[in-house]
N, C-alpha and C positions, 0 to 999 in steps of 0.2 A: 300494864306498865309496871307495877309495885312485882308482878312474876319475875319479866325481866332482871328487873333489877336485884333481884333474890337469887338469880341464875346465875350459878359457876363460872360457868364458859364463859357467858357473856362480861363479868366482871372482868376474869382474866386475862379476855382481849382489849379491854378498855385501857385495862393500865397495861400490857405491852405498848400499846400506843404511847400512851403519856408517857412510858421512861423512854420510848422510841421517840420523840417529839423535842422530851428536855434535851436526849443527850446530844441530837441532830443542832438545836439550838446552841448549845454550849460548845458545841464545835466553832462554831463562829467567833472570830476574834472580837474582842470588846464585848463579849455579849455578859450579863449581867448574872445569867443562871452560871462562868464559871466559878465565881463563890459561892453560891449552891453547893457546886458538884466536887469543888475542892477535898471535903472529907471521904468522899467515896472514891478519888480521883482514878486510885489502884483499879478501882471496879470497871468506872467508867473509859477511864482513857483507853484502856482497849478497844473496847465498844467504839468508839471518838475515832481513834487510827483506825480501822474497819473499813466505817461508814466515808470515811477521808479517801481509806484508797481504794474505794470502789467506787465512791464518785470521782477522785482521777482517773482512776480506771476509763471508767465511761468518758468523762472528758476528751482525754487522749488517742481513746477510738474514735469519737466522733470529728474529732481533729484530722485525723489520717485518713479516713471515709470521704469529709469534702475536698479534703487537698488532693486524694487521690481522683477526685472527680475530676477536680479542676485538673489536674497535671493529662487525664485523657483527652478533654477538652481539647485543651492543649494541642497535643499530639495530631487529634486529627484535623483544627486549622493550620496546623503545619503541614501536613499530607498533603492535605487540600491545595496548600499555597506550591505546593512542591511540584505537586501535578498539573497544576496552574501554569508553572514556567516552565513544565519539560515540556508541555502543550504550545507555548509560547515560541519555543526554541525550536523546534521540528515545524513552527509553521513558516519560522523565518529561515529555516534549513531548504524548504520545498520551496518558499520564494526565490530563495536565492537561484535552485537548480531551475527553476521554472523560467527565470529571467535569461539563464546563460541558454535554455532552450528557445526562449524568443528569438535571440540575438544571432543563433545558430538557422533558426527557421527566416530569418530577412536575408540572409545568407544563400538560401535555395533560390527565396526571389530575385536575389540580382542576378545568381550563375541562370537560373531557366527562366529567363527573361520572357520568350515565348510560351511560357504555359501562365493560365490563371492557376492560382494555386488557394485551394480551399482545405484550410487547417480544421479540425476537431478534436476531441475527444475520443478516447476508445470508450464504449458503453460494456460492452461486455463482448465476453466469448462464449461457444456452443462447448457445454460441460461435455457431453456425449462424446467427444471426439477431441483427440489432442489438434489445437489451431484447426480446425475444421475453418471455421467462419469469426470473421472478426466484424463486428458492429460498431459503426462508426457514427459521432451526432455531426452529422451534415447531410442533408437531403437536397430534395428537389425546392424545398421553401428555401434555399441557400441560393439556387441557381444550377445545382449541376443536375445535366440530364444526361442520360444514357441512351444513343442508340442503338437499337436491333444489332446487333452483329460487333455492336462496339466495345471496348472495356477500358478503363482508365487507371493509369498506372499509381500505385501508393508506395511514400516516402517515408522513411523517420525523422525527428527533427535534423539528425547528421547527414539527409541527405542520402541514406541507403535505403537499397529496396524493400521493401515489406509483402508486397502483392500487389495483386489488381484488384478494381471495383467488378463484381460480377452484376450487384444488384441496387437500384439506386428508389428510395422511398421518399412520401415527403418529406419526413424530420431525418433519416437516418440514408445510411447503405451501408451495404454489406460485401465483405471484404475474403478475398480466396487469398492466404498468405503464401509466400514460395515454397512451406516446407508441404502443402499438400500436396498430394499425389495425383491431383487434377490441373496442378498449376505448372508452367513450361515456359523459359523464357534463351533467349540467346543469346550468349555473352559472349568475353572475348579474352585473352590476357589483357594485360593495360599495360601494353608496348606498343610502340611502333609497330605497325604490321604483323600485330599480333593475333593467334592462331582463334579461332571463335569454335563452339559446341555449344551443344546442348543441357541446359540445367533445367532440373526439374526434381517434383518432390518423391520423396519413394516413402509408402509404408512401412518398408522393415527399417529405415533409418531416419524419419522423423523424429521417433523418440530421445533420438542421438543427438537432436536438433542440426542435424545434416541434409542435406540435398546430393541426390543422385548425378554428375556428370555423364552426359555418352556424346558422340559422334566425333571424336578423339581420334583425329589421325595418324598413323603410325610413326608419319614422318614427323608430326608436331606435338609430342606429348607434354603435357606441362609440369614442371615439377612442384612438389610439393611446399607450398609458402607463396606461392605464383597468387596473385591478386587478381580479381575476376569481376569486370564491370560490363553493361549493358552495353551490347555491341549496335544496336538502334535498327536492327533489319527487323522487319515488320512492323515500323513505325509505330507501333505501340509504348515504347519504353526509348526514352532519350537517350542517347550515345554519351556512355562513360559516364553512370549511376554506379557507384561500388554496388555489388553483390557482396562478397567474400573472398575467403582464399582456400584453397586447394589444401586439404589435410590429408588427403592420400593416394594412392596411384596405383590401380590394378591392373599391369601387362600381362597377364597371363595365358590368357585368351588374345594375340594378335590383330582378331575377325571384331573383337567386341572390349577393346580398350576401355576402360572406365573407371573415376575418380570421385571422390565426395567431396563436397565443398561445404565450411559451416560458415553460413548467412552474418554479416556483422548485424542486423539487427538481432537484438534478440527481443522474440514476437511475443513469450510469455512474460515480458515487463515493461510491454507500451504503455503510454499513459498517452502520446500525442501522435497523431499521422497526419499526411501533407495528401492530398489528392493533386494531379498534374493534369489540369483539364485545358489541350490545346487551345491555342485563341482562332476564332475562325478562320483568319486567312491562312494560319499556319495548316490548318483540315483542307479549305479550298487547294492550297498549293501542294500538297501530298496527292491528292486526288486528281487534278493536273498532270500531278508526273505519274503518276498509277496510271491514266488514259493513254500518257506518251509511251511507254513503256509496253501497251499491250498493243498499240497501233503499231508500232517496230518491230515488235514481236510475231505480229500477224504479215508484216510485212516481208521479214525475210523467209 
């Protein structure tokens, strides 16, 4: 101990201290060392303003450090709240459109009085393939059954065509739309005794989201803007279902007239489809005139 204290260094940081201590003290207002320090004042007040503005210093950073906290804070419960109500606003955007699709889907049922009509969901499409197959949440635990040879025609909520049911599961089925190339239906103008052909999908213009027209007879060719609904022969699809309308017209070929038609639904932004599943008697009575029809037939 008595070394220590006989040591250089070690005295000489003592009293750095101690004048570091008084003059930190005599900064303070009312304090009693500044009559102390009064005759050195020259020495010290420098030393005093230093220590002052490096403890404001420190102060006024540490001031802007939390306020800046807080000011992000901030910001992202405001994000949060923002995103809160544009979430709010798009849910009540999709009700709204959802309700005007109910309203429009009570609408199929009073015009197709004779069909049960079974609504769902679209679940998904086959990625592999543009509209290849559409999957629909209604099955057989719904009610609808499919038979052997049979197919069931589908709706959008407006009422236009989409496709038929090829395949019916318990929770789901699945769905052939018009623009494939396996799917064929018969339609008509929508006039008065108006001229009917064949529509159906083509692969070099599905892309186009179009359908192929043929059997376009010379004498009745339809022009383009011409409206094109389900003409009901083959009793699979009800008489005057809009298809589309006619976007163009190739006479070239006389022997093999043909036109494209683009479908009013459009298949890549379903969200709802209607199934049109006859009611039995309307099957018995089709089936009836199917017997009378090959009895006459056999007959003449």
């Amino acid at each position: 101990m008595k070394r220590l204290l006989t040591n250089k260094w070690f005295l000489t940081a003592v009293s750095l201290l101690i004048v570091l201590a008084v003059i930190i003290l005599g900064s303070f207002p009312g304090s009693p060392l500044n009559n102390i320090l009064k005759p050195v004042g020259n020495i010290v007040n420098p030393v005093q303003n230093a220590v002052k503005s490096t403890g404001n210093s420190i102060s006024d950073f540490w001031v802007a450090l939390t306020d800046g906290m807080a000011i992000r804070k901030q910001n992202e419960e405001l994000r949060a709240e923002i995103a809160e109500l544009q979430y709010q606003l798009n849910m009540r955007e999709e009700a709204a459109i959802r309700y005007e699709e109910l309203q429009e889907a009570f609408h199929i049922r009073e015009t197709l009085s004779n069909y049960d009509i079974f609504g769902a969901s679209v679940l998904s499409r086959e990625s592999d393939e543009w509209f290849a197959v559409i999957r629909a949440g209604v099955g057989m635990s719904d009610g609808i059954t499919l038979e052997q040879g049979q197919s069931l025609a589908v709706v959008d909520v407006r009422m236009n065509i989409i496709g038929r049911v090829i395949e019916v599961n318990e929770y789901d089925s699945n769905i052939l739309p018009l623009l494939h190339e396996g799917f064929s239906i018969s339609g008509k103008v929508n006039a008065v005794n108006g001229a009917t052909f064949l529509i159906r999908g083509d692969a070099s213009l599905k892309r186009d989201g179009l359908c192929l027209v043929t059997g376009i007879s010379p004498d009745v060719i339809p022009s383009v803007g011409d409206e094109i609904v389900t003409s009901g022969d083959g009793g699979l699809f009800p008489q005057g279902i809009p298809i589309g309308v006619i976007e163009s017209v190739d006479t070239s070929d006389e022997l093999n007239i043909t036109a494209t038609l683009r479908p009013y639904s459009d298949i890549g932004d379903l969200n709802d489809i209607f199934i049109l599943v006859p009611m039995e008697d309307m099957t018995e009575d089709s089936a009836i005139s199917g017997d009378l029809n090959e009895t006459q037939a056999a007959g003449s």
